[in-house]
Every structure is written in C-alpha cells, then in structure tokens.
PDB file with SEQRES, HELIX, SHEET and CRYST1 records, atoms N, CA, C and O in Angstrom:
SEQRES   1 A   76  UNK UNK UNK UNK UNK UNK UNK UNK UNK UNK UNK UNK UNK          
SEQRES   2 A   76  UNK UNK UNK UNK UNK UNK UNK UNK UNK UNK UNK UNK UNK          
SEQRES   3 A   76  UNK UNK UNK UNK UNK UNK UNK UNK UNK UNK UNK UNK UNK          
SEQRES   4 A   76  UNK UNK UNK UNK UNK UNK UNK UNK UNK UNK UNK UNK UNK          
SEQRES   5 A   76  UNK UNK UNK UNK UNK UNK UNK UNK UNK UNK UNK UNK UNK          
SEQRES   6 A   76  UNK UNK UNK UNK UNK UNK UNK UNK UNK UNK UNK                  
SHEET    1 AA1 2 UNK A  17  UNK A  24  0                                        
SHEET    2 AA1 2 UNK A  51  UNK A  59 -1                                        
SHEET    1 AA2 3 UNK A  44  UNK A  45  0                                        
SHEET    2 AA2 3 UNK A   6  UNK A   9 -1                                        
SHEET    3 AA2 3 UNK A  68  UNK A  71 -1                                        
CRYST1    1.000    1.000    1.000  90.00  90.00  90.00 P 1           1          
ATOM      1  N   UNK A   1       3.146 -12.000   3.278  1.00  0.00           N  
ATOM      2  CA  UNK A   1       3.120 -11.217   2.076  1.00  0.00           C  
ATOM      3  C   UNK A   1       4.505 -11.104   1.449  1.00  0.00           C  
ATOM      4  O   UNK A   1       4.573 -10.965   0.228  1.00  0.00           O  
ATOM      5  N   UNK A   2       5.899 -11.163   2.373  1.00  0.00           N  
ATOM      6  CA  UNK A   2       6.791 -11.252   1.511  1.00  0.00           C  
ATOM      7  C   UNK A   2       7.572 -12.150   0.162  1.00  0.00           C  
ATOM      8  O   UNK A   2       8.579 -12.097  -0.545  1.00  0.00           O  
ATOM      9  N   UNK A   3       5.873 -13.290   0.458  1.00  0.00           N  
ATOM     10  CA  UNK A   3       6.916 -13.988  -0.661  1.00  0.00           C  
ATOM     11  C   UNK A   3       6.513 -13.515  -1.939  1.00  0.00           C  
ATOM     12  O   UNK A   3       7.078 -13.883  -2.969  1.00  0.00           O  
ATOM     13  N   UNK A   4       5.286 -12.485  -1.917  1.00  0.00           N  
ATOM     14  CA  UNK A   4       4.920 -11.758  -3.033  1.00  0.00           C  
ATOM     15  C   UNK A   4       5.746 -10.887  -3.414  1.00  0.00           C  
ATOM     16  O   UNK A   4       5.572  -9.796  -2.871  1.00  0.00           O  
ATOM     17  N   UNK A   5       6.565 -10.939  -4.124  1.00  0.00           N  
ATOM     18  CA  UNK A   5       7.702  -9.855  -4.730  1.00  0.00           C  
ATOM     19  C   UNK A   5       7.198  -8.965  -5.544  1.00  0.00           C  
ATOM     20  O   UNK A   5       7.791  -7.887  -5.504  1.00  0.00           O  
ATOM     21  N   UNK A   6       6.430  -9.018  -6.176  1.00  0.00           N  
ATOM     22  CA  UNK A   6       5.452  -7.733  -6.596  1.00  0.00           C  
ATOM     23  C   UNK A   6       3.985  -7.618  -6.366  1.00  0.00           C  
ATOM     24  O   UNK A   6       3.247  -8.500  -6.804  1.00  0.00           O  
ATOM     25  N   UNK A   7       3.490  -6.566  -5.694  1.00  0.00           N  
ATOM     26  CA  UNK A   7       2.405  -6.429  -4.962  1.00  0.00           C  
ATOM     27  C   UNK A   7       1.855  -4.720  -5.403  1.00  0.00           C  
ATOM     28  O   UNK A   7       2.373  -3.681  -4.994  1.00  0.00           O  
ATOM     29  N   UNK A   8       0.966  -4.814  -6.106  1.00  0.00           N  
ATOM     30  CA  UNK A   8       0.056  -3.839  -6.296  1.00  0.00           C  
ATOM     31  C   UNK A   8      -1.650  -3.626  -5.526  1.00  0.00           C  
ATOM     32  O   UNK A   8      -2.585  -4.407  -5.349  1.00  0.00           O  
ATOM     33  N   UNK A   9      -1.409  -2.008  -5.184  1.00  0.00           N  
ATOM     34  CA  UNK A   9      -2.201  -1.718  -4.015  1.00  0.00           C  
ATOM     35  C   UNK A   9      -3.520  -0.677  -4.997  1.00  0.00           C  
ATOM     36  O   UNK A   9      -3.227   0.321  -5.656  1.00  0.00           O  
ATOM     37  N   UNK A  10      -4.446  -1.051  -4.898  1.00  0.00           N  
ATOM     38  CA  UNK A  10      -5.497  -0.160  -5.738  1.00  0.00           C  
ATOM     39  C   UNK A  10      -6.520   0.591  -4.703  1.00  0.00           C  
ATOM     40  O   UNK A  10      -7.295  -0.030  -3.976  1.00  0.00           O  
ATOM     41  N   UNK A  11      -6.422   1.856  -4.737  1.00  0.00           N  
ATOM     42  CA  UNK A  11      -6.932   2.973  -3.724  1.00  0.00           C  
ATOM     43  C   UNK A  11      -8.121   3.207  -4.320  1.00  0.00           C  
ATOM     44  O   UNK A  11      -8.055   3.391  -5.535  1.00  0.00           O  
ATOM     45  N   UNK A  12      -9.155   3.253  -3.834  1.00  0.00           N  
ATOM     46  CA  UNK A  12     -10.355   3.573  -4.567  1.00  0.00           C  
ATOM     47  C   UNK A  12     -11.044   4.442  -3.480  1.00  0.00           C  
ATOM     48  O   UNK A  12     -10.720   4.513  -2.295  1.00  0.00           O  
ATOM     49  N   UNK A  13     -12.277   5.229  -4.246  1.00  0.00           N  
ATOM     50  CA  UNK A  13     -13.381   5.884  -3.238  1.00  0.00           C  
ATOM     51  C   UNK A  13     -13.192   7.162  -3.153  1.00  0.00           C  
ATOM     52  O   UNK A  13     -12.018   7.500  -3.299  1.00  0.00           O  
ATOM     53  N   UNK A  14     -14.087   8.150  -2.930  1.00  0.00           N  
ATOM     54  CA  UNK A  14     -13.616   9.503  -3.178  1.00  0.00           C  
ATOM     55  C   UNK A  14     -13.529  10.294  -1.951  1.00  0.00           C  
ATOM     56  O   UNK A  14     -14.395  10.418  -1.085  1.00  0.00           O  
ATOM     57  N   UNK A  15     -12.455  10.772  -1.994  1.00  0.00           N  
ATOM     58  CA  UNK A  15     -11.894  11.111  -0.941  1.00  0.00           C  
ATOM     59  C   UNK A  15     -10.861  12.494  -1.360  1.00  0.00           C  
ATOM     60  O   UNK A  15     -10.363  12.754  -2.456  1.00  0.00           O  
ATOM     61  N   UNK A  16     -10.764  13.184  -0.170  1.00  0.00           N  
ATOM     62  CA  UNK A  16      -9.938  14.515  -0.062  1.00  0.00           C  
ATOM     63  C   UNK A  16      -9.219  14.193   0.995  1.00  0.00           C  
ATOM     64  O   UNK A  16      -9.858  13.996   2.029  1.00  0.00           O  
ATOM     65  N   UNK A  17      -7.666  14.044   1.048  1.00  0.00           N  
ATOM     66  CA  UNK A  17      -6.449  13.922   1.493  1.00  0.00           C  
ATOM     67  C   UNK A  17      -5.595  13.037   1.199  1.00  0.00           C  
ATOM     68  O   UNK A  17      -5.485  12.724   0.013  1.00  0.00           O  
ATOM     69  N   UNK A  18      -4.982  12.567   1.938  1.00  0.00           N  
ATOM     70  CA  UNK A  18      -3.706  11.647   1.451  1.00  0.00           C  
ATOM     71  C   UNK A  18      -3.377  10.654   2.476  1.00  0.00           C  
ATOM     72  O   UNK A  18      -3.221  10.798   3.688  1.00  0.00           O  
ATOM     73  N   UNK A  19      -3.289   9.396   1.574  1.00  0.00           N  
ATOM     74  CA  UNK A  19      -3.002   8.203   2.179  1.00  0.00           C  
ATOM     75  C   UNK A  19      -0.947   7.728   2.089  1.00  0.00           C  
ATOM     76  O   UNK A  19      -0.280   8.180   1.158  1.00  0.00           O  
ATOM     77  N   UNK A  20      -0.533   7.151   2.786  1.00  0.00           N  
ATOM     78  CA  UNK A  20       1.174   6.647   2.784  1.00  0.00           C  
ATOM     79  C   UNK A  20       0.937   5.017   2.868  1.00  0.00           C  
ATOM     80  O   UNK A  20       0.213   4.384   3.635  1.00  0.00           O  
ATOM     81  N   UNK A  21       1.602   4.667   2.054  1.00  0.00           N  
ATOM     82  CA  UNK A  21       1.498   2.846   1.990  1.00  0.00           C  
ATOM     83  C   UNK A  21       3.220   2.867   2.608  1.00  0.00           C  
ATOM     84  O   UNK A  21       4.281   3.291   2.149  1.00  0.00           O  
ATOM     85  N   UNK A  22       2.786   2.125   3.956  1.00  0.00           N  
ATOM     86  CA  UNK A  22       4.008   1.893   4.433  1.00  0.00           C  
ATOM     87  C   UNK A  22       3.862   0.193   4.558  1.00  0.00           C  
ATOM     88  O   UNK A  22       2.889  -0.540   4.381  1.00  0.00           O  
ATOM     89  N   UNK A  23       5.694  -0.182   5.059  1.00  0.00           N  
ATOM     90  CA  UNK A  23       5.720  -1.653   4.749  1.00  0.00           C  
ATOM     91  C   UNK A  23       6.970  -1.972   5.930  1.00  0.00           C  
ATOM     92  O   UNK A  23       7.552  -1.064   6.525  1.00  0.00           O  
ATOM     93  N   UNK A  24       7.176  -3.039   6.080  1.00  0.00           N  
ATOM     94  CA  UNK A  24       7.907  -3.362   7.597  1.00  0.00           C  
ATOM     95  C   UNK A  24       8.117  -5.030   6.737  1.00  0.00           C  
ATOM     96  O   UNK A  24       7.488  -5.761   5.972  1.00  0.00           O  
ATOM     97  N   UNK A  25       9.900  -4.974   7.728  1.00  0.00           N  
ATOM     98  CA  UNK A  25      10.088  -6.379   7.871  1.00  0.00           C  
ATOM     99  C   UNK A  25       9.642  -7.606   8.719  1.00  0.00           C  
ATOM    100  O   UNK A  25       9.261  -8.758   8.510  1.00  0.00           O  
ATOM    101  N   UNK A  26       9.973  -6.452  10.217  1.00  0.00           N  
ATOM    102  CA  UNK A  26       9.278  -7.050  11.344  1.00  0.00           C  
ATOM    103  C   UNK A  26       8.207  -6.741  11.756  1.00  0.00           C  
ATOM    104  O   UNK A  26       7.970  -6.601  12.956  1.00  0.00           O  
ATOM    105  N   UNK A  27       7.571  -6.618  11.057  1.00  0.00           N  
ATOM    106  CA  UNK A  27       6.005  -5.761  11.541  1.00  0.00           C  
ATOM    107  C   UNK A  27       5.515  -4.500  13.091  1.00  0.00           C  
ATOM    108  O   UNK A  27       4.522  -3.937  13.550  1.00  0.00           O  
ATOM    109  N   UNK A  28       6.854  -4.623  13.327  1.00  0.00           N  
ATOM    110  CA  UNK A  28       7.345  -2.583  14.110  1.00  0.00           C  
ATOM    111  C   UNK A  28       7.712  -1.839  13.575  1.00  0.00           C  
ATOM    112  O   UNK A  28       7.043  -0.822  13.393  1.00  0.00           O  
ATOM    113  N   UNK A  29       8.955  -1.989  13.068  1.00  0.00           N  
ATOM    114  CA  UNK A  29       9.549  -0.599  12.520  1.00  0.00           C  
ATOM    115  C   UNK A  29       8.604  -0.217  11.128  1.00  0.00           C  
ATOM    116  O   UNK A  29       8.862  -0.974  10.192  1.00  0.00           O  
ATOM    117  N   UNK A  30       7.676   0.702  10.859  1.00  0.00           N  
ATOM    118  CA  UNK A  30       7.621   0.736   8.801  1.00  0.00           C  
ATOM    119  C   UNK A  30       7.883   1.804   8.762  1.00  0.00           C  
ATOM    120  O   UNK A  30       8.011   2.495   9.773  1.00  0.00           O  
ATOM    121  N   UNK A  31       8.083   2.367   7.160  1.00  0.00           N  
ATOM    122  CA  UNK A  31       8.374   2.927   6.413  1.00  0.00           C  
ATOM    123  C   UNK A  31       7.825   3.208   5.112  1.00  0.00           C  
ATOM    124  O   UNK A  31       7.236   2.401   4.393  1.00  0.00           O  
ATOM    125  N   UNK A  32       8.070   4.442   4.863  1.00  0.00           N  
ATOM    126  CA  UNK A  32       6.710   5.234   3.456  1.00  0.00           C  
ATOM    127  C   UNK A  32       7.438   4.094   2.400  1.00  0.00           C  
ATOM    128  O   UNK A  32       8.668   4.077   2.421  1.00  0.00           O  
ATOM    129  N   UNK A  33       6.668   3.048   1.388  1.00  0.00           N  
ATOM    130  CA  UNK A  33       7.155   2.558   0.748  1.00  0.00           C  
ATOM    131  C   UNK A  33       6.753   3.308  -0.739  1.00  0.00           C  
ATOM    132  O   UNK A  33       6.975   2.670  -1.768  1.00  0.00           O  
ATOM    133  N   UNK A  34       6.262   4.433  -0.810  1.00  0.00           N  
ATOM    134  CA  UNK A  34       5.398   4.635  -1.766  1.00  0.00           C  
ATOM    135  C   UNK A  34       5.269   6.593  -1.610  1.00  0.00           C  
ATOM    136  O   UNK A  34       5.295   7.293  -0.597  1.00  0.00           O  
ATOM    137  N   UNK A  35       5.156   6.902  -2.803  1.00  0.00           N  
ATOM    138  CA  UNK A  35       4.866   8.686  -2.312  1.00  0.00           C  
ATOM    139  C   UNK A  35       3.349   8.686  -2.227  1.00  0.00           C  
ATOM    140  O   UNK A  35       2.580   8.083  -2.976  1.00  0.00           O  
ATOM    141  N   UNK A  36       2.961   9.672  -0.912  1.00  0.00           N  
ATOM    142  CA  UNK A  36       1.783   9.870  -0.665  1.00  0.00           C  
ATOM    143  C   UNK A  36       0.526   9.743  -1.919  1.00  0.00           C  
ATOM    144  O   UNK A  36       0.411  10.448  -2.922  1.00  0.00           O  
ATOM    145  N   UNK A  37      -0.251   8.711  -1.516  1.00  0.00           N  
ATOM    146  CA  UNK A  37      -1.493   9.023  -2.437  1.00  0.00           C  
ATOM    147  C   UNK A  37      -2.920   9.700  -2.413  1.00  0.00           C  
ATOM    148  O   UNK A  37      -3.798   9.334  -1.631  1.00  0.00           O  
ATOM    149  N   UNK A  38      -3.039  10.447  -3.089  1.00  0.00           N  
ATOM    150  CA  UNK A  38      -4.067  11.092  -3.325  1.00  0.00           C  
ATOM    151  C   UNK A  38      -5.659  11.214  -4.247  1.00  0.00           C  
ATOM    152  O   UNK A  38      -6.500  12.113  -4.232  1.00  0.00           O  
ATOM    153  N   UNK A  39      -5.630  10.278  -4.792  1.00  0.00           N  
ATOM    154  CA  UNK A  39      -6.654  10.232  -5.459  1.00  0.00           C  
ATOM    155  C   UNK A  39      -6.442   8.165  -6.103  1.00  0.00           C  
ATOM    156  O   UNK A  39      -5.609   7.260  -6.166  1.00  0.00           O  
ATOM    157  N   UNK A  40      -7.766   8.461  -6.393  1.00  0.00           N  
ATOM    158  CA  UNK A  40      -7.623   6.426  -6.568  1.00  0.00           C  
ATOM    159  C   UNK A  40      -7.207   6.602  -8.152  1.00  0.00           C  
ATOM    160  O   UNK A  40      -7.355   7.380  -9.095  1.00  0.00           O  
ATOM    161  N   UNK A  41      -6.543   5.265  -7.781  1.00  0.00           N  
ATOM    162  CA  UNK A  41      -5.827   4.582  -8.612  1.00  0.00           C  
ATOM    163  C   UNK A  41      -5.160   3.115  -8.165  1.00  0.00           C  
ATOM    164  O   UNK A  41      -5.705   2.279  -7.444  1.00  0.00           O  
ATOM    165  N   UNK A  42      -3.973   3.030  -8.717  1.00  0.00           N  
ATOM    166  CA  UNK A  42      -3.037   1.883  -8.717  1.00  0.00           C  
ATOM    167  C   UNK A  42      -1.335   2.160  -7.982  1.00  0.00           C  
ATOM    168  O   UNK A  42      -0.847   3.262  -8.236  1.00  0.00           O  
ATOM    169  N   UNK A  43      -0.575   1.291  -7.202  1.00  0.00           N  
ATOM    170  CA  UNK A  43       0.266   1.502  -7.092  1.00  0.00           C  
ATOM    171  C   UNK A  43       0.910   0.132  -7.251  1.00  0.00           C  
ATOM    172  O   UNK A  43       0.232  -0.891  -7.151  1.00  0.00           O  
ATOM    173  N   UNK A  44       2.400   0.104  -7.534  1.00  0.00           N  
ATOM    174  CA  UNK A  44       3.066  -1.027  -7.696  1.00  0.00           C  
ATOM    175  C   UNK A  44       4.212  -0.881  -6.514  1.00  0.00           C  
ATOM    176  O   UNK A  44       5.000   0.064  -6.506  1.00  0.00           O  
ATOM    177  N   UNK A  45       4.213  -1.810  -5.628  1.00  0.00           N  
ATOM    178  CA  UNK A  45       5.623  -2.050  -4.587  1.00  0.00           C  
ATOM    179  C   UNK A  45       6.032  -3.197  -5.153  1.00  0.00           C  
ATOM    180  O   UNK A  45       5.317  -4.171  -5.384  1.00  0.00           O  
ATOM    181  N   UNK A  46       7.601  -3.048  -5.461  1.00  0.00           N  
ATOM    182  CA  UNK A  46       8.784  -3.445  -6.010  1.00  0.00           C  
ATOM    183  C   UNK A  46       9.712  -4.158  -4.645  1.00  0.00           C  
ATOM    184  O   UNK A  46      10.869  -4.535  -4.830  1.00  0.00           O  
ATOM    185  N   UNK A  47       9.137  -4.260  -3.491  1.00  0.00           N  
ATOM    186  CA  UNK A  47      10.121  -4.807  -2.597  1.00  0.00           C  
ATOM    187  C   UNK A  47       9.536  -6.256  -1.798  1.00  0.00           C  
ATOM    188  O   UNK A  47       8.480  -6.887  -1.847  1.00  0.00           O  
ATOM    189  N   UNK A  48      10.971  -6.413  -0.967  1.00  0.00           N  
ATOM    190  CA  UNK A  48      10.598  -7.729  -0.239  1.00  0.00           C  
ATOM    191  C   UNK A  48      10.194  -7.439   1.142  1.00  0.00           C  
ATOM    192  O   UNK A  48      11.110  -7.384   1.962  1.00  0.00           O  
ATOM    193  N   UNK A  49       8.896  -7.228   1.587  1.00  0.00           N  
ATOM    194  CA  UNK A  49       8.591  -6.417   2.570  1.00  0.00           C  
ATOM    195  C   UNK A  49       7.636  -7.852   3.259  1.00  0.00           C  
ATOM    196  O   UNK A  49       7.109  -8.619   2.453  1.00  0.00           O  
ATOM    197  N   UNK A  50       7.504  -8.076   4.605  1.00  0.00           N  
ATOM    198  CA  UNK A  50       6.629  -8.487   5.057  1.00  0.00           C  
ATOM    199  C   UNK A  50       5.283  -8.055   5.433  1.00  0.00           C  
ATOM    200  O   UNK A  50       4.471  -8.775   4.852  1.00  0.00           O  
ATOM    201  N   UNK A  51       4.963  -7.563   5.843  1.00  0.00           N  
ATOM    202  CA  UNK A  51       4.078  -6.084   6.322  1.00  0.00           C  
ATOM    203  C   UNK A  51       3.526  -5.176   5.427  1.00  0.00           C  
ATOM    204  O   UNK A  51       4.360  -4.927   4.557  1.00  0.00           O  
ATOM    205  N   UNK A  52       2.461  -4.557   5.254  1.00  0.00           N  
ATOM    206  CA  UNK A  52       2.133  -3.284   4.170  1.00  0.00           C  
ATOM    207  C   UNK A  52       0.746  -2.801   5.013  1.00  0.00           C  
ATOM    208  O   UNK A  52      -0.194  -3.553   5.271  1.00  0.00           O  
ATOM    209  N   UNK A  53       0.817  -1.668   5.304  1.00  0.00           N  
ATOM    210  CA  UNK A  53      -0.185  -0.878   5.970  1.00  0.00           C  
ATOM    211  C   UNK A  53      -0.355   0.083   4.846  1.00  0.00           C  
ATOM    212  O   UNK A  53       0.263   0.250   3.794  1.00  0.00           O  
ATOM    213  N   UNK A  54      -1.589   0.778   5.501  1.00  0.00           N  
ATOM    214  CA  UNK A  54      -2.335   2.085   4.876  1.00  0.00           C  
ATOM    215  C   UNK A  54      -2.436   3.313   6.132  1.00  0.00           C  
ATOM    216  O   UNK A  54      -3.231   3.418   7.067  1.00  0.00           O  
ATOM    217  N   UNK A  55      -1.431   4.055   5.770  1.00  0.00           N  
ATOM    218  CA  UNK A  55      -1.493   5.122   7.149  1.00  0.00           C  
ATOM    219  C   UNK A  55      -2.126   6.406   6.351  1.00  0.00           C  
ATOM    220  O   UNK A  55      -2.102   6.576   5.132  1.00  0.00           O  
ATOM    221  N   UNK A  56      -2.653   7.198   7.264  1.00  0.00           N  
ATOM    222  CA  UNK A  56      -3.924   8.468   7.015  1.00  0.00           C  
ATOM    223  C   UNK A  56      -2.501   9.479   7.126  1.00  0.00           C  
ATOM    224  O   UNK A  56      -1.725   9.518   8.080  1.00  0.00           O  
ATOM    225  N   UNK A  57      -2.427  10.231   5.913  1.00  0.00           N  
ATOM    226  CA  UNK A  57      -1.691  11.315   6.328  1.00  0.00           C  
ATOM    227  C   UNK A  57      -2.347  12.719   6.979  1.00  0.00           C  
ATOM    228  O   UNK A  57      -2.072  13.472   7.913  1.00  0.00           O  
ATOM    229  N   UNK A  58      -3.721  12.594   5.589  1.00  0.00           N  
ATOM    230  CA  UNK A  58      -4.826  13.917   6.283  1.00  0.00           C  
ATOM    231  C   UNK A  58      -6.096  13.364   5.286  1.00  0.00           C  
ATOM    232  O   UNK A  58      -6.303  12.844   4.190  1.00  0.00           O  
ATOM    233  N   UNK A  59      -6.668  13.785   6.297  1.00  0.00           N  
ATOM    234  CA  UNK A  59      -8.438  13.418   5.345  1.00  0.00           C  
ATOM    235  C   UNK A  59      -9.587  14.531   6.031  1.00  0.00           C  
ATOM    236  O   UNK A  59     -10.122  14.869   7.087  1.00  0.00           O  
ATOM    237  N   UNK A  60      -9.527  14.760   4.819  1.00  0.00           N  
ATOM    238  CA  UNK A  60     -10.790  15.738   5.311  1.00  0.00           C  
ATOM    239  C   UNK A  60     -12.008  15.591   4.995  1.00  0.00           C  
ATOM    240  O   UNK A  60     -12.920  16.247   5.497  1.00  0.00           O  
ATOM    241  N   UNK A  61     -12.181  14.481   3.900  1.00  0.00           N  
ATOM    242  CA  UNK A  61     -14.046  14.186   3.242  1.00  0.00           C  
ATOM    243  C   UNK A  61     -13.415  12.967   3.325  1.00  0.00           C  
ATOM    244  O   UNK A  61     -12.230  12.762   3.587  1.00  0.00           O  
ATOM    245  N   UNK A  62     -14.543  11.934   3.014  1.00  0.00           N  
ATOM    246  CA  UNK A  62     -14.663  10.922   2.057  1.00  0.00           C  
ATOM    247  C   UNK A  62     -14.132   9.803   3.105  1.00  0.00           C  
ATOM    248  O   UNK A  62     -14.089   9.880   4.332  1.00  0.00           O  
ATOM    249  N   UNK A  63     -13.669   8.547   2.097  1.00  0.00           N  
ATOM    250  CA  UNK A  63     -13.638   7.240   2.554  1.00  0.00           C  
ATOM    251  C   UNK A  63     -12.787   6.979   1.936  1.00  0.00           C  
ATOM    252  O   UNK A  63     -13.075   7.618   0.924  1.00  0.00           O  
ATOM    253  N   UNK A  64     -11.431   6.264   1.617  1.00  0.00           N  
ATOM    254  CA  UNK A  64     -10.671   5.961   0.933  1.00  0.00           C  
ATOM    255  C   UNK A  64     -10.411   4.130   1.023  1.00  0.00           C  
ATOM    256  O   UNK A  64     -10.447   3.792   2.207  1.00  0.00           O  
ATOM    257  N   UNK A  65     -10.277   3.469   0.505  1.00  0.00           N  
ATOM    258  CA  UNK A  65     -10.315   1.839   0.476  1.00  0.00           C  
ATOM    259  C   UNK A  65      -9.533   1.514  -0.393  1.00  0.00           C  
ATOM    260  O   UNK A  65      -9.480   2.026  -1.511  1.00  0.00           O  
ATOM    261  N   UNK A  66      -8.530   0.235   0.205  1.00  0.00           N  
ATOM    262  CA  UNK A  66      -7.445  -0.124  -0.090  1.00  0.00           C  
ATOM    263  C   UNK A  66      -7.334  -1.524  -0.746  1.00  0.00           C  
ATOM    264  O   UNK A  66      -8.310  -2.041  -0.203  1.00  0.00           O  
ATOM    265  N   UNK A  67      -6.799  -2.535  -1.571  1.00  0.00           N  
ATOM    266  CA  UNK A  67      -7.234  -3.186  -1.742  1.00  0.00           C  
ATOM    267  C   UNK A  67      -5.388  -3.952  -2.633  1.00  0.00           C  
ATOM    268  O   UNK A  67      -4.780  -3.620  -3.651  1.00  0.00           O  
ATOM    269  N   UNK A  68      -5.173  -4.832  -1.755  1.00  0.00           N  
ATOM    270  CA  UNK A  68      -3.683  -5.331  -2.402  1.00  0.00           C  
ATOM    271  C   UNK A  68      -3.742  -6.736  -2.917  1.00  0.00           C  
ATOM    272  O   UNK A  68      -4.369  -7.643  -2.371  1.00  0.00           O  
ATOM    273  N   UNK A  69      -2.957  -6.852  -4.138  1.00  0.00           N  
ATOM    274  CA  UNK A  69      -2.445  -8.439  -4.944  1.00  0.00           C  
ATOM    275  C   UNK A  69      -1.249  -8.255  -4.934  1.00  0.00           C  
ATOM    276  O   UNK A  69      -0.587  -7.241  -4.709  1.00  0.00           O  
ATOM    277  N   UNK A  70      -0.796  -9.925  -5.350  1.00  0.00           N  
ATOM    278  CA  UNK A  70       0.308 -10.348  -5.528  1.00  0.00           C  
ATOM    279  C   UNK A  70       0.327 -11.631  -6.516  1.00  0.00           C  
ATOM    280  O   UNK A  70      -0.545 -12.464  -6.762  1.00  0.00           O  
ATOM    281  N   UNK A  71       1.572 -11.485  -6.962  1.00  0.00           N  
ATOM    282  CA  UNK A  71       1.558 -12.714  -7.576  1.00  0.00           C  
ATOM    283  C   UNK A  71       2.715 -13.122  -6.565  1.00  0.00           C  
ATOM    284  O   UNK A  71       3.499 -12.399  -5.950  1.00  0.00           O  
ATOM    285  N   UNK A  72       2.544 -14.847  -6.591  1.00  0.00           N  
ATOM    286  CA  UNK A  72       3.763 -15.804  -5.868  1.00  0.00           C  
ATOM    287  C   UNK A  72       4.385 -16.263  -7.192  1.00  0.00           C  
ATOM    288  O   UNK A  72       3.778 -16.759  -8.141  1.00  0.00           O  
ATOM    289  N   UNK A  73       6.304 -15.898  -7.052  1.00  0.00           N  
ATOM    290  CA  UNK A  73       7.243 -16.031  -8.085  1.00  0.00           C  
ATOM    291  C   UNK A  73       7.227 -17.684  -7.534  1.00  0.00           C  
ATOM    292  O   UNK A  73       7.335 -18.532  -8.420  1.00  0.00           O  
ATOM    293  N   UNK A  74       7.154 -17.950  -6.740  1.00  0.00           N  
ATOM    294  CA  UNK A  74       7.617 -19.436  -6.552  1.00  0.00           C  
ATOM    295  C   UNK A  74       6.688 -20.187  -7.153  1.00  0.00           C  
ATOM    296  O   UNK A  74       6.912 -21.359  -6.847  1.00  0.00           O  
ATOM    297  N   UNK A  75       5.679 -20.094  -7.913  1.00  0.00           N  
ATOM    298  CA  UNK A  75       4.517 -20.844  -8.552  1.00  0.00           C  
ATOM    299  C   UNK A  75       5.208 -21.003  -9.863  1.00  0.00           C  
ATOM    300  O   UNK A  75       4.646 -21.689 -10.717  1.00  0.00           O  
ATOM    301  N   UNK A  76       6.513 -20.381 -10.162  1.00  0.00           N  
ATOM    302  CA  UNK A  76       6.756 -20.514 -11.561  1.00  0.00           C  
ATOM    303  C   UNK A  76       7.781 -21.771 -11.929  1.00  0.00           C  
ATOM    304  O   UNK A  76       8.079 -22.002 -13.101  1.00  0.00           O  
TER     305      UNK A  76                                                      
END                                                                             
C-alpha cells in the first residue's frame, strides 16, 4: 500500500462509537494516522505508510465497515 501516496478510507454503516485508522511502516509499530471517527463518511491519508488498520476505540451498537483506495503516482 505504500506506493499509494494518497489513500482514502470510506467508513460506512451505522454505528455508535469510534473507530482510529492507524498505519505502520513495518507492520508492528502503528500509529493514529487520522482523528478518531465517528460516524460514516470519507477520510483522506496524506502519508507514505505501508500498513493501515481499523482499530475499535469503543462501540456500543452497530457495525461499522471500512473500505480503502488509492491511486498509484507511478502510473503517471
């Protein structure tokens, strides 16, 4: 995934709590790449990350579903 330099993550499904899109170089260490999300929508990550998870911060209803693109800059 890192050669996707911009990668947008679309959260859908209705749900009560909050999701953290974290992201890793080496796929151990990650980190919140993103402020907690809460309701669906769209997010845009701006980095060169290998790795991108979906960690549960709290959920109390619902189902939340994650769903990531990229474009490859090297196609240009």
């Amino acid at each position: 995934m890192f050669w996707l330099r911009d990668k947008t993550v679309q959260v859908s499904g209705v749900f009560t709590g909050a999701v953290q899109l974290e992201g890793s170089i080496d796929g151990f260490a990650f980190a919140p790449v993103s402020s907690p999300i809460t309701a669906p929508g769209f997010t845009t990550i701006r980095l060169a990350i290998a790795y991108l998870r979906v960690h549960t911060l709290e959920l109390t209803a619902g189902t939340p579903a994650a769903v990531i693109a990229g474009f490859d800059f090297r196609a240009i």
